[in-house]
C-alpha positions as CSV (number, residue, x, y, z in Angstrom):
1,X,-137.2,37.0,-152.8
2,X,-136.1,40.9,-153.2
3,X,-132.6,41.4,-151.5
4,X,-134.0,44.5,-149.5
5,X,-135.9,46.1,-146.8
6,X,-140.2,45.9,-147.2
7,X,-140.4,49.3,-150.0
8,X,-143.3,51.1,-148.3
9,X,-145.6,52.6,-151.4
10,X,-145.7,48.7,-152.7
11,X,-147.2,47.9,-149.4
12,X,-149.9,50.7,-149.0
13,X,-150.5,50.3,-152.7
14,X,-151.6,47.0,-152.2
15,X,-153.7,47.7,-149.3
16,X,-155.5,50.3,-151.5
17,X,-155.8,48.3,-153.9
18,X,-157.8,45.4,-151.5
19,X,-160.3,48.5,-150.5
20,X,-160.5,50.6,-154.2
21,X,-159.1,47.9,-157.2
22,X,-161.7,50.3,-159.4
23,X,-158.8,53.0,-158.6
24,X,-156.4,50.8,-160.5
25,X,-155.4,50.9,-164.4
26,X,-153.4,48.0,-165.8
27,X,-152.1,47.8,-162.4
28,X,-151.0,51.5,-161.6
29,X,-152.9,53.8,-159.6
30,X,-154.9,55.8,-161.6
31,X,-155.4,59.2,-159.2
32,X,-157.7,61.4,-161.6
33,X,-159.9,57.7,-161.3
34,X,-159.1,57.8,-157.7
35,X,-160.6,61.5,-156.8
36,X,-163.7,60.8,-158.7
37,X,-164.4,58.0,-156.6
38,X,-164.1,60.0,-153.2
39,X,-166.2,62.4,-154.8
40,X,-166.4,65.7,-152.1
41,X,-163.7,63.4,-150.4
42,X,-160.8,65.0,-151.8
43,X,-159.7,68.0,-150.5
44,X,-160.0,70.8,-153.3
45,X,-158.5,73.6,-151.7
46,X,-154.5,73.5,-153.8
47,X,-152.6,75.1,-150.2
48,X,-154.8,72.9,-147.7
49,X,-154.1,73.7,-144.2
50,X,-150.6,71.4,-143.1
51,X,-147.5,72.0,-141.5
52,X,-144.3,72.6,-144.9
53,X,-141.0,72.5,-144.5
54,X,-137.7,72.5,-146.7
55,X,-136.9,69.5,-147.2
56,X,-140.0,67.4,-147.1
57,X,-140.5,65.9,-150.1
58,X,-137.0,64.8,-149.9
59,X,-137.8,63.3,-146.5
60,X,-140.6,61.2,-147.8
61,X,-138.5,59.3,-150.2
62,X,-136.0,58.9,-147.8
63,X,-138.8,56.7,-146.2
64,X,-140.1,54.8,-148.9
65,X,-136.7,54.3,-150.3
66,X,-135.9,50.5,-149.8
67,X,-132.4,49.3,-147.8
68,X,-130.1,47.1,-148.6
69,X,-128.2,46.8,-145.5
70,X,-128.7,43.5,-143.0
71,X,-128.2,42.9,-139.6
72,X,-125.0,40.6,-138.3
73,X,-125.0,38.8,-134.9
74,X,-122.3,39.1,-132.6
75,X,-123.0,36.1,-130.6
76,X,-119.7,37.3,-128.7
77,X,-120.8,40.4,-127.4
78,X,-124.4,39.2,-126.5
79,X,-125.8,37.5,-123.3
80,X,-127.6,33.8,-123.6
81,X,-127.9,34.1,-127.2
82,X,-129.7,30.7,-127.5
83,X,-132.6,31.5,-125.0
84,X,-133.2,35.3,-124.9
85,X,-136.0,37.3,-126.4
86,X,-134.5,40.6,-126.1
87,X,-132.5,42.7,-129.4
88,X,-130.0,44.7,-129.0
89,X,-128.8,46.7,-132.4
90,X,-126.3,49.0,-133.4
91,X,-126.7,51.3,-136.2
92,X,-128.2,54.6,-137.7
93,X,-131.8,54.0,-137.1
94,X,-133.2,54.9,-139.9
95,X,-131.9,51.9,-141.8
96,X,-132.7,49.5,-138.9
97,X,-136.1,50.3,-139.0
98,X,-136.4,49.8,-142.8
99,X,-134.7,46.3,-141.9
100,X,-137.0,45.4,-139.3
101,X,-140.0,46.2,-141.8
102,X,-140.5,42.4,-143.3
103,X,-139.9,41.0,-139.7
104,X,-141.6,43.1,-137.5
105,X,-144.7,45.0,-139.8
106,X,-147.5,45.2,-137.1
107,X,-146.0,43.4,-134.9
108,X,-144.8,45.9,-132.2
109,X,-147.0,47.1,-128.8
110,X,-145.6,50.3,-127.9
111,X,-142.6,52.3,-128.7
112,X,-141.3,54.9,-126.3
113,X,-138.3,57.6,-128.1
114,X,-136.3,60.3,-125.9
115,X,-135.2,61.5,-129.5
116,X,-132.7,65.1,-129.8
117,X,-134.8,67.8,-128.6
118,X,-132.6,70.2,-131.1
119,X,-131.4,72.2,-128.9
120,X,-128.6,74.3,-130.8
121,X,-126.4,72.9,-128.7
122,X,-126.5,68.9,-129.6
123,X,-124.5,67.9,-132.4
124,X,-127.4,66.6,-134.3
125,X,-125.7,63.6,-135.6
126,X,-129.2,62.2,-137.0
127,X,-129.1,64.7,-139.7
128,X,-129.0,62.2,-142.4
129,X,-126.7,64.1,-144.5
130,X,-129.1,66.4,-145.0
131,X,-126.9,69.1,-146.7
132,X,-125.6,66.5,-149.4
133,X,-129.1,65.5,-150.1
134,X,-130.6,68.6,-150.6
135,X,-127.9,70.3,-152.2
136,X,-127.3,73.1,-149.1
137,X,-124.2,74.3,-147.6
138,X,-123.5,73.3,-144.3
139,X,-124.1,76.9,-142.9
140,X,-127.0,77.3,-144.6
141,X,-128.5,74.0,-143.5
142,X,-127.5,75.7,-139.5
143,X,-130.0,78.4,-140.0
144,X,-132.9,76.0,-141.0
145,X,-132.9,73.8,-137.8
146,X,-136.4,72.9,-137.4
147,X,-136.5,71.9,-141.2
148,X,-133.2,69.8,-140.3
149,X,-135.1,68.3,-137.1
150,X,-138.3,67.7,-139.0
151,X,-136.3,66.3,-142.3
152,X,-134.9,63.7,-139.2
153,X,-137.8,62.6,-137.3
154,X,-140.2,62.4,-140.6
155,X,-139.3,59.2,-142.3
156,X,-138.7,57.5,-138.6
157,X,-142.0,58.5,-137.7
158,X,-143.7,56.6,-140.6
159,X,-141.6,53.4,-140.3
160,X,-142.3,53.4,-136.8
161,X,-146.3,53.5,-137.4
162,X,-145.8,50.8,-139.8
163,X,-144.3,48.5,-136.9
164,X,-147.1,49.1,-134.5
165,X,-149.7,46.8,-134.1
166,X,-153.6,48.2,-134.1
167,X,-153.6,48.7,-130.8
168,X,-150.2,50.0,-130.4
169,X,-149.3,53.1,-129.2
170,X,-145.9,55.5,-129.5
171,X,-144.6,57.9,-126.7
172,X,-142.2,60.7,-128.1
173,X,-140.2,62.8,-124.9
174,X,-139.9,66.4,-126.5
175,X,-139.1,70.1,-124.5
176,X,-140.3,73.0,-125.6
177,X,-137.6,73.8,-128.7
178,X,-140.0,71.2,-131.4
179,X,-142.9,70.6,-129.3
180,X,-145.3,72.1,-131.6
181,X,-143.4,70.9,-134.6
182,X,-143.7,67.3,-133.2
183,X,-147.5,67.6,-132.8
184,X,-148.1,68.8,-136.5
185,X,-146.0,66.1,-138.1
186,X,-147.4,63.3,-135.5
187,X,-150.7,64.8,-136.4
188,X,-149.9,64.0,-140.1
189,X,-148.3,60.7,-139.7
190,X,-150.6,58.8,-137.2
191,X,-153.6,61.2,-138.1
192,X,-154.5,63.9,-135.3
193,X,-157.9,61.6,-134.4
194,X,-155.5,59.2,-132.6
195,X,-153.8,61.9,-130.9
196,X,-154.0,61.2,-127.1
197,X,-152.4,63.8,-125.0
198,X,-149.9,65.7,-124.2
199,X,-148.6,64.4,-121.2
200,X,-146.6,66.6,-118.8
201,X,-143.0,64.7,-116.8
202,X,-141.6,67.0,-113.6
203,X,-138.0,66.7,-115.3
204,X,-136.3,68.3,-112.0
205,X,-137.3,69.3,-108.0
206,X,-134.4,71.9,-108.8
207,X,-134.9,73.3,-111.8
208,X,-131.9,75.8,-112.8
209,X,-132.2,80.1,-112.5
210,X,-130.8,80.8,-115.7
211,X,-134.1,82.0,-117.1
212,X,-135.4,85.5,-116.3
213,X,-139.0,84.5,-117.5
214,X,-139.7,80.9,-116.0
215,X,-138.0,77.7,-114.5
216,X,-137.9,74.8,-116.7
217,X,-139.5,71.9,-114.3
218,X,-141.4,69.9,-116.7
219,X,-141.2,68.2,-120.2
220,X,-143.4,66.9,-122.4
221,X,-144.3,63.1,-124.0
222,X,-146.7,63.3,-126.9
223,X,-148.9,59.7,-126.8
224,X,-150.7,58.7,-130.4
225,X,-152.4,55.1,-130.8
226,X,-152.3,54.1,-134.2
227,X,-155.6,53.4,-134.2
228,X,-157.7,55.6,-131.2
229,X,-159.6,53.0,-129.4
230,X,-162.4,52.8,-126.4
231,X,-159.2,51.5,-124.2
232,X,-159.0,52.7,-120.6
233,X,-155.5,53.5,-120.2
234,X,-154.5,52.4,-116.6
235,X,-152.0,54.6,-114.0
236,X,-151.6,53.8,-110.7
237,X,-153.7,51.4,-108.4
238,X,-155.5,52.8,-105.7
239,X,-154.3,51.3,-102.6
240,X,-155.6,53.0,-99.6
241,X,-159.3,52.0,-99.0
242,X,-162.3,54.3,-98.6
243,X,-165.9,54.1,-98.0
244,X,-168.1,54.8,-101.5
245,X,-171.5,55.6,-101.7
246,X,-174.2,53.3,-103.8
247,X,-176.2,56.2,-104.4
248,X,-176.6,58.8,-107.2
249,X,-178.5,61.7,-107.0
250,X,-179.0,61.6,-111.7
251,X,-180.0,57.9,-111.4
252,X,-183.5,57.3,-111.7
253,X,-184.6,54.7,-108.8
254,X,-184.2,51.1,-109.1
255,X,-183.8,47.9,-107.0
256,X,-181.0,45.9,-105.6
257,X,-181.3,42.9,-103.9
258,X,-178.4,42.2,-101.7
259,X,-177.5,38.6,-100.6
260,X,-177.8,37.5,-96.8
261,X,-174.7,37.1,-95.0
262,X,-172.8,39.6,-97.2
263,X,-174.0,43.3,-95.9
264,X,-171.8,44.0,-92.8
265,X,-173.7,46.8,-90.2
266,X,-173.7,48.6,-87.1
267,X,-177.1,47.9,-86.2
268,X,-177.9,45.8,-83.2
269,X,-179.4,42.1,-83.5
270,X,-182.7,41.9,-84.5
271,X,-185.8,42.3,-87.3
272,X,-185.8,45.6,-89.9
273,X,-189.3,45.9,-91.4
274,X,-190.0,46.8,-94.4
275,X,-190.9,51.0,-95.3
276,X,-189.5,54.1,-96.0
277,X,-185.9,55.4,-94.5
278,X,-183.3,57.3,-96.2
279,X,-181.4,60.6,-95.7
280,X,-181.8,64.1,-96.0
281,X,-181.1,63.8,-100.1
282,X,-181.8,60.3,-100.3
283,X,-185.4,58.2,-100.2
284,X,-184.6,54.6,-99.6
285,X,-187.4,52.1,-99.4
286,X,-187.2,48.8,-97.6
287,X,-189.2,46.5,-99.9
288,X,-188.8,43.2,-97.4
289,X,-187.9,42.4,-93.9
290,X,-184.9,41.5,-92.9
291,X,-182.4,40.6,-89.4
292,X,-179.6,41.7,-88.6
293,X,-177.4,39.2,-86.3
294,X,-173.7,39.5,-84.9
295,X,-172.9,42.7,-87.5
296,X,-174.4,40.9,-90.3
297,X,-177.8,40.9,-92.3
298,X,-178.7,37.4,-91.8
299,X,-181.1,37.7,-94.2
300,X,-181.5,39.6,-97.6
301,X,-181.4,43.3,-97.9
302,X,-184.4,44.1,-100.6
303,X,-183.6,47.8,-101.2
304,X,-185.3,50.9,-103.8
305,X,-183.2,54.1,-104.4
306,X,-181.3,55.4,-106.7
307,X,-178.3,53.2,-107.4
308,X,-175.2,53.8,-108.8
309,X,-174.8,50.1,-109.7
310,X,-177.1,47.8,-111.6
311,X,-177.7,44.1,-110.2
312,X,-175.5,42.1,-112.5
313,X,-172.9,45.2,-111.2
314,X,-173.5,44.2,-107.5
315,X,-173.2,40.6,-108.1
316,X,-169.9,40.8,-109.8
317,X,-168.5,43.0,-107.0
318,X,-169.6,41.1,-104.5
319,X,-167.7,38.0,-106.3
320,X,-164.7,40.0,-106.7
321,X,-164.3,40.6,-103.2
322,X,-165.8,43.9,-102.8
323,X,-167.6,45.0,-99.0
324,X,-170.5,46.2,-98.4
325,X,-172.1,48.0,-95.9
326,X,-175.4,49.7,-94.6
327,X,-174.2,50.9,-91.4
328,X,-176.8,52.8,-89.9
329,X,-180.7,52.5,-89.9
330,X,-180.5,55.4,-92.3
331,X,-180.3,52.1,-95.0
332,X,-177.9,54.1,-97.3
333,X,-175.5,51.3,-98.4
334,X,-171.9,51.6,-99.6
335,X,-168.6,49.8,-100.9
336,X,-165.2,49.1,-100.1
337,X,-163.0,47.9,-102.4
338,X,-159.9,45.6,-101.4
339,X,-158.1,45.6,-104.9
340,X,-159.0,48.6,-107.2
341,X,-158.5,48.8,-110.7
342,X,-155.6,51.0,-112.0
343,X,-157.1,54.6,-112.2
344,X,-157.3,56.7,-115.3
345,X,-153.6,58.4,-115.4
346,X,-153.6,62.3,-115.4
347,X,-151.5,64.2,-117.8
348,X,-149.6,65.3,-114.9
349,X,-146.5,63.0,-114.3
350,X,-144.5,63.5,-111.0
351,X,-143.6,61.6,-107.8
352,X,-147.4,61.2,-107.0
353,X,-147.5,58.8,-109.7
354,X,-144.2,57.0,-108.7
355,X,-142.0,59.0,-111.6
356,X,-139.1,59.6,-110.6
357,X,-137.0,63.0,-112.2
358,X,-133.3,63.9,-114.2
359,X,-131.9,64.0,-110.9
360,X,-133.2,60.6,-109.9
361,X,-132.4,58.9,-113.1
362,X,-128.3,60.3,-112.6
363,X,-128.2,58.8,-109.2
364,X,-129.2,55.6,-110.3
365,X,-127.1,55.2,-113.7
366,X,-124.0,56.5,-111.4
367,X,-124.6,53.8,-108.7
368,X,-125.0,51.0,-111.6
369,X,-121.6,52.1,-113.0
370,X,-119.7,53.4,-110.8
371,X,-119.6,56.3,-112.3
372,X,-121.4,59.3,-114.1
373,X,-121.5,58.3,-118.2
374,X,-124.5,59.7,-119.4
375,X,-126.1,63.2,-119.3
376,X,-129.6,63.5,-118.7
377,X,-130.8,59.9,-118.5
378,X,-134.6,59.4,-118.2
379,X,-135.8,57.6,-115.5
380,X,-136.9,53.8,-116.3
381,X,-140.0,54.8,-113.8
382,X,-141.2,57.2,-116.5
383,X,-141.2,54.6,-119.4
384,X,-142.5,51.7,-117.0
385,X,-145.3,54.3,-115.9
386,X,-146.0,55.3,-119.9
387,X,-145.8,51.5,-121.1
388,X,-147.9,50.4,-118.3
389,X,-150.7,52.5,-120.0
390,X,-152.0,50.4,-122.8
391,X,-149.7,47.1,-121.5
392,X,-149.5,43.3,-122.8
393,X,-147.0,40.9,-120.7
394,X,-146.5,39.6,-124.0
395,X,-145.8,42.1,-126.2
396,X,-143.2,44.0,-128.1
397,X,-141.2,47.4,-127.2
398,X,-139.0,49.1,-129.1
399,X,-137.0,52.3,-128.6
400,X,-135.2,53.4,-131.4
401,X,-133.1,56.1,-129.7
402,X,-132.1,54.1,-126.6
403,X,-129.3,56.3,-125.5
404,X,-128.6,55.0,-122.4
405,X,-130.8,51.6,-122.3
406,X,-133.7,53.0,-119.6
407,X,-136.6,51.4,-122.0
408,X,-134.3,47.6,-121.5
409,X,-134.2,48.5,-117.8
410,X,-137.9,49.5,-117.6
411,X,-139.2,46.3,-119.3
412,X,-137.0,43.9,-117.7
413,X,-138.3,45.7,-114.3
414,X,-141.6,44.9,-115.7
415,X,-141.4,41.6,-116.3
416,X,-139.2,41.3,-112.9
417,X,-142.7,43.1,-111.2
418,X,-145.3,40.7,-112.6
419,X,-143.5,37.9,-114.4
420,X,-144.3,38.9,-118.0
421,X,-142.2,38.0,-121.3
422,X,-142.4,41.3,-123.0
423,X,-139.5,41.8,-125.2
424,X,-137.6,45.0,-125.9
425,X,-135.9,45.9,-129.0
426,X,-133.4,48.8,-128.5
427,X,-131.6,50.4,-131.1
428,X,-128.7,52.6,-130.9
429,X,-126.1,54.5,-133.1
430,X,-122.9,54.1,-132.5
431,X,-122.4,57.7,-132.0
432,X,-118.9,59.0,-131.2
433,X,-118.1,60.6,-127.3
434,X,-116.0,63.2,-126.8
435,X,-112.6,63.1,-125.7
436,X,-113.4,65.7,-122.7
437,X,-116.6,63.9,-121.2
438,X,-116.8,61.5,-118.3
439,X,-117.5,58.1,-120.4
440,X,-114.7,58.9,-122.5
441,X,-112.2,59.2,-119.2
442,X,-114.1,55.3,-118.3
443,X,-113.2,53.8,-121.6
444,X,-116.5,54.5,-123.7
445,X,-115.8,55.5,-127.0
446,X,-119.5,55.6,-128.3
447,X,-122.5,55.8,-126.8
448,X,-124.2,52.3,-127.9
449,X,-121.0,50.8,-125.8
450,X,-123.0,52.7,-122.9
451,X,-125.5,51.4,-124.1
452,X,-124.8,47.5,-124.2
453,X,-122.7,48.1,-121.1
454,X,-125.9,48.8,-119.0
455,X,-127.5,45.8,-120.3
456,X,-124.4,43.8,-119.0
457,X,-125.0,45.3,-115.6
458,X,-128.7,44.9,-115.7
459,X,-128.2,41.6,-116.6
460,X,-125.6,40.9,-113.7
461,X,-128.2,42.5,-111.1
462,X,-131.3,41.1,-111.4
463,X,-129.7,37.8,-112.3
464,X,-127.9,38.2,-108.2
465,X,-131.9,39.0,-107.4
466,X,-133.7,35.8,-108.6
467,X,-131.8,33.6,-106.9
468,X,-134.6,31.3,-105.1
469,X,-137.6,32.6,-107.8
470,X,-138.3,32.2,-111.2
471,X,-135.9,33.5,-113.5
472,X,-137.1,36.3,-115.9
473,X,-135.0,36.4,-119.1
474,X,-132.4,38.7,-118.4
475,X,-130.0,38.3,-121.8
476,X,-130.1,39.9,-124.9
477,X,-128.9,39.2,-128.7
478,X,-126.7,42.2,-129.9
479,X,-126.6,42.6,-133.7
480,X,-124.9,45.4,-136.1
481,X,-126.3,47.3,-139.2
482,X,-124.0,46.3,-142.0
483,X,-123.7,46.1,-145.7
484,X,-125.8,43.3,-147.3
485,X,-123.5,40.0,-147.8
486,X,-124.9,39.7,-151.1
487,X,-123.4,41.4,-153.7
488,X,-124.9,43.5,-156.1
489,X,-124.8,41.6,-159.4
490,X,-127.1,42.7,-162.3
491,X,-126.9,40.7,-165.5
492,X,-128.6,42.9,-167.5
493,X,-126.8,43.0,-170.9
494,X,-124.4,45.5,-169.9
495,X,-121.1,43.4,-169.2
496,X,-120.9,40.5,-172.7
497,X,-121.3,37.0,-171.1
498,X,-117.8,36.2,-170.3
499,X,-117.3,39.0,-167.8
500,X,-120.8,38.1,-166.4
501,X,-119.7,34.7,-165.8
502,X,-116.0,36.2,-164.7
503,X,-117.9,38.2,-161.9
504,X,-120.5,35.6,-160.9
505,X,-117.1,33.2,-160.1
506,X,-115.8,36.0,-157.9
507,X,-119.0,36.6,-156.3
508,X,-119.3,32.4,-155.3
509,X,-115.6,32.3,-154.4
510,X,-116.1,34.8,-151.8
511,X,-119.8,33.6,-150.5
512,X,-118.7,30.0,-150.1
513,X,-115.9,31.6,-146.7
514,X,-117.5,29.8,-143.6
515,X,-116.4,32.3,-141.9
516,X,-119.4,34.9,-143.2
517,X,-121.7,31.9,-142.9
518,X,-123.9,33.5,-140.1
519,X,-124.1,36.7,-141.7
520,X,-125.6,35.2,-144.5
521,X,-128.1,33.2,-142.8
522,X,-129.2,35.9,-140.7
523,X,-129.8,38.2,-143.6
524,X,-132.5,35.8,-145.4
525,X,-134.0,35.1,-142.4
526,X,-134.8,39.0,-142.8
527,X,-136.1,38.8,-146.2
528,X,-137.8,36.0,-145.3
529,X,-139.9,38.4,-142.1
530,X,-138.4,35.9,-139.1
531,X,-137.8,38.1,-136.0
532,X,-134.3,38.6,-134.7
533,X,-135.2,36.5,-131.3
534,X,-135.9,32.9,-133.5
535,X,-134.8,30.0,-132.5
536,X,-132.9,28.2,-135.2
537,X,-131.6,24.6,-135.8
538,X,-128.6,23.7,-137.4
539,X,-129.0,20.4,-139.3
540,X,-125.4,19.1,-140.5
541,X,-125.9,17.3,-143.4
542,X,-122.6,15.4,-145.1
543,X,-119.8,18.5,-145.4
544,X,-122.9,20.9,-145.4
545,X,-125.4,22.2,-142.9
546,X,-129.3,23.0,-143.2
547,X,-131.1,25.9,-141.1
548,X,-134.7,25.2,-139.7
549,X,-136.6,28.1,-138.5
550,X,-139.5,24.9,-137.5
551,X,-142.1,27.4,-135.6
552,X,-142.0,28.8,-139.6
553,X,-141.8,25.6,-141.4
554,X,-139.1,27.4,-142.9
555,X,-135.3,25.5,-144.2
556,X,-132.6,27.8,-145.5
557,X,-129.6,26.4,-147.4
558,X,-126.5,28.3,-148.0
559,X,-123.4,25.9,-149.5
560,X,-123.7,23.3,-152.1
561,X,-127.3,21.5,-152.8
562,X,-126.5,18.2,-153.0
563,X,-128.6,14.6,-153.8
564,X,-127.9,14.4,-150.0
565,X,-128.8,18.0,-148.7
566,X,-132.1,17.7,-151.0
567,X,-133.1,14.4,-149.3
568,X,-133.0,15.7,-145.9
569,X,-134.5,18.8,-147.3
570,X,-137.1,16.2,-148.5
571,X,-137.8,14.4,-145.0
572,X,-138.0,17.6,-143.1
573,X,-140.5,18.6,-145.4
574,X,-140.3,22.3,-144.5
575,X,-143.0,24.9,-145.9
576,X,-140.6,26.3,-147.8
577,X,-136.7,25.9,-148.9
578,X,-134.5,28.7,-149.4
579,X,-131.3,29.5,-150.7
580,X,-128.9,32.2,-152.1
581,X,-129.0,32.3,-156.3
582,X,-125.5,32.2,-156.2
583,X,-125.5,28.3,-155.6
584,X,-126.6,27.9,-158.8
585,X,-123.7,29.7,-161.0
586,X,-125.3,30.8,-164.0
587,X,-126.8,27.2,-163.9
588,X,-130.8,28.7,-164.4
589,X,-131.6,24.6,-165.2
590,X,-130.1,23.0,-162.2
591,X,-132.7,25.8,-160.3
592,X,-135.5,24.9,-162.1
593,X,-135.6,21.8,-161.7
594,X,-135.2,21.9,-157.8
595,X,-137.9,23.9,-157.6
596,X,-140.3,21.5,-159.9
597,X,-139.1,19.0,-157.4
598,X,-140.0,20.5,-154.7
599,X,-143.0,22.1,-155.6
600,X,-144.3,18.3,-156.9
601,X,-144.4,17.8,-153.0
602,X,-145.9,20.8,-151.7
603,X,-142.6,22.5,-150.8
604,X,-142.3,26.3,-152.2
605,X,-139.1,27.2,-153.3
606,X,-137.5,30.5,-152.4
607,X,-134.0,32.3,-153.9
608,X,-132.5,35.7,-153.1
């Protein structure tokens, strides 16, 4: 097991190689071999038409380079630890999502990001080092802000399509400063056929006069699917009712039976015979007789015209609940319906939809603290709305720029709503506030404290609702980006053997602290791709204890394999057993033969 985050060119490599292995050469990818294979395929033009950008290349590797860094819980800081599904993490994005790769790959249903709209006057802190790494000054790296912004969002962008499932889908809030930046490189990362719209959010019912050319009232959220599907997306339900013809002027003529004691009327009691009615625009032919009785056709309604509906249509309307009516002798029939399906959203987001605005979104954070800590929150009724789109009760949400927590608030309020389990993973950096703001004058001191704060509150208010209903889960697990707790140890003939053995002591020594323990557990589980909401089982065994991930069949051991610990190891009789190299000292025998042991009895043996 590699002691790092999923490298991204191994996996498309090998999903290459599955489609094309004839582009392969003793196991490399042979690209001269490749273009002759896609033939015309290949684009021969040298400058093809693409968005460029200092920095670029640079930005790539950034993605595809692997991390070594881990998550640690703080079981003290989080809310029902042992039963949530919700995540909570604290750290520089970019390395959390390179964490999350082996653990989360395709796995995720939507992600909605509010990420720095580059402003000139934000203080950028996602810039990645960017002078360092390519060698500018810090002056000169002011005067290429877009290629700074770009450089930023790149390598996120393809992580983040890498954690998407098929049919997941990725909202991006953006104003007008990147907005067309943001479209090219979305275009090149999640491929411009699975672009959906831009969709327009009314930011502000009091947009400021600063501008001499135009008020600012709206921003934008750029959707993508990863993979563009034949999905309705679903807005708002319909909820007034309304009376809708059955008749279509394009439709060729056809027949529809409709059942007796279904078709409501205003006709009075008595026989209909058969013939020709209809309207001015409309021929509708009678082909049977029928009664009418008490409001009602008693008797089935035989009709010819030209229908909307089909009659497999008509039947599973009628099942559903849906009315019908011919009301006059004019025969021209029509439907109401008593639950509609969500409509088709427009690209228009405001107040009609149930979006609420900046100034909305203030009110609301103030009341829930007690005070004004945030600038510019976004409204939860905005994600909810976007989410609600392409939805699964079930599924996974992430928002890697959580800022204030409105994508926690907007899934719990989901869940709360229609008493789904999605789960929300929100990751934060633990960006430093300014003396002179507001949250620094209530005791914040970085913004994911705001952050895990309002999922505290959260938690305290809707647990106060759901007294008397069922509980939705209301906790969450808080973990921290950190260092890995395995050290890096390389013997590769550079140190002679007694230093080797001098540093592998030091390296046990320190491993073997209890106090770590967690850490270390955590971090394989990781490697190993289990998700940071698993349940896990602590199985004490003599001085020692053994982890069983049982939904995975998987058993991790981190102190001392013993005669004992592999016997219960044994009668568990995980899928696989797992355990840090350094348990073995230098000891390659003692590690061989556990996993000959183990293997004998269909258990695969696993070290880091």
């Amino acid at each position: 097991m590699k002691g790092e985050s999923l490298p991204i060119p191994e996996d498309l490599l090998l999903k290459l190689k599955e489609i094309m292995p004839a582009a392969f050469t003793e196991g490399k990818l042979n690209v001269a071999h490749l273009r002759e294979l896609l033939g015309d395929q290949v684009h021969p033009d040298p400058e093809p038409y693409q968005l460029s950008w200092t920095g670029k290349t640079a930005a790539y590797r950034q993605a595809q380079a692997p991390a070594t860094d881990t998550l640690i819980p703080v079981r003290e800081a989080s809310v029902n630890w042992e039963d949530t599904q919700h995540v909570f993490i604290e750290g520089d994005n970019l390395q959390v999502l390179k964490v999350l790769q082996k653990a989360y790959k395709g796995k995720v249903k939507g992600i909605y990001i509010d990420p720095p709209y580059n402003t000139g006057s934000d203080s950028f802190i996602y810039a990645d080092n960017f002078a360092k790494k390519t060698g500018r000054s810090q002056s000169d790296r002011r005067q290429h802000g877009h290629s700074n912004w770009l450089n930023m969002m790149l390598p996120r962008l393809l992580l983040a399509r890498h954690l998407l499932r098929e049919d997941g889908v990725i909202f991006v809030s953006i104003d007008d400063n990147e907005l067309a930046n943001l479209k090219l490189v979305m275009d090149e990362v999640f491929g411009e056929e699975n672009f959906v719209d831009y969709f327009s959010w009314a930011k502000s019912e009091t947009p400021a006069n600063l501008s001499r050319k135009s008020k600012k009232v709206v921003e934008y959220v750029l959707c993508y699917q990863k993979k563009k599907n034949s999905e309705k997306f679903k807005g708002i339900q319909k909820n007034s009712t309304s009376s809708n013809g059955l008749l279509n002027q394009t439709n060729k003529p056809g027949t529809l039976t409709f059942p007796a004691d279904v078709v409501t009327t205003r006709l009075e009691d008595g026989p209909l015979r058969k013939g020709s009615y209809g309207t001015d625009s409309y021929t509708i032919e009678l082909l049977a007789d029928t009664e009418v009785k008490s409001g009602l056709f008693i008797k089935p309604v035989v009709l010819k015209a030209k229908f909307k509906w089909s009659q497999p249509k008509l039947d599973e309307e009628i099942r559903k609940g849906t009315r019908i009516s011919i009301p006059t002798i004019k025969l021209s029939p029509s439907y109401e319906k008593l639950v509609y399906d969500k409509e088709v959203p427009p690209n228009l987001i405001n107040a009609k939809v149930g979006v609420g605005t900046n100034e909305n979104a203030s009110a609301q954070l103030e009341v829930l603290f007690g005070a004004k800590v945030f600038d510019f929150p976004k409204p939860p009724s905005l994600i909810k709305y976007l989410l609600g789109f392409s939805d699964d009760p079930e599924g996974i949400f992430l928002d890697f720029f959580a800022g204030s927590g409105a994508t926690a608030q907007a899934v719990l309020e989901m869940n709360q709503q229609d008493g789904g389990n999605r789960k929300y993973i929100c990751v934060q950096l633990d960006e430093q506030i300014a003396p002179t703001t507001k949250a620094y004058q209530q005791g914040f001191r970085t913004i994911s404290e705001i952050t895990r704060k309002r999922l505290l509150l959260l938690h305290d208010k809707l647990q106060s609702q759901q007294e008397g209903t069922t509980a939705i889960d209301t906790g969450f697990r808080y973990f921290k980006l950190a260092p890995s707790n395995f050290s890096v140890w390389r013997g590769d003939g550079t140190r002679d053997e007694k230093e080797q053995a001098k540093q592998l002591t030091l390296f046990t020594r320190a491993k073997i602290n209890h106090a770590n323990r967690e850490y270390r557990l955590w971090e394989l589980l990781l490697r190993s791709g289990i998700p940071l909401n698993a349940a896990i089982n602590e199985m004490p065994v003599g001085d020692t204890v053994l982890y069983e991930v049982a939904q995975e069949g998987l058993l991790y051991g981190l102190d001392t394999i013993t005669e004992e610990v592999l016997k219960k190891a044994i009668d568990l009789k995980p899928r696989a057993f797992i355990c840090p190299d350094y348990l073995f000292q230098l000891n390659e025998i003692d590690k061989n033969n556990l996993q000959l042991t183990l293997q004998d009895i269909g258990i695969d043996f696993k070290s880091i």
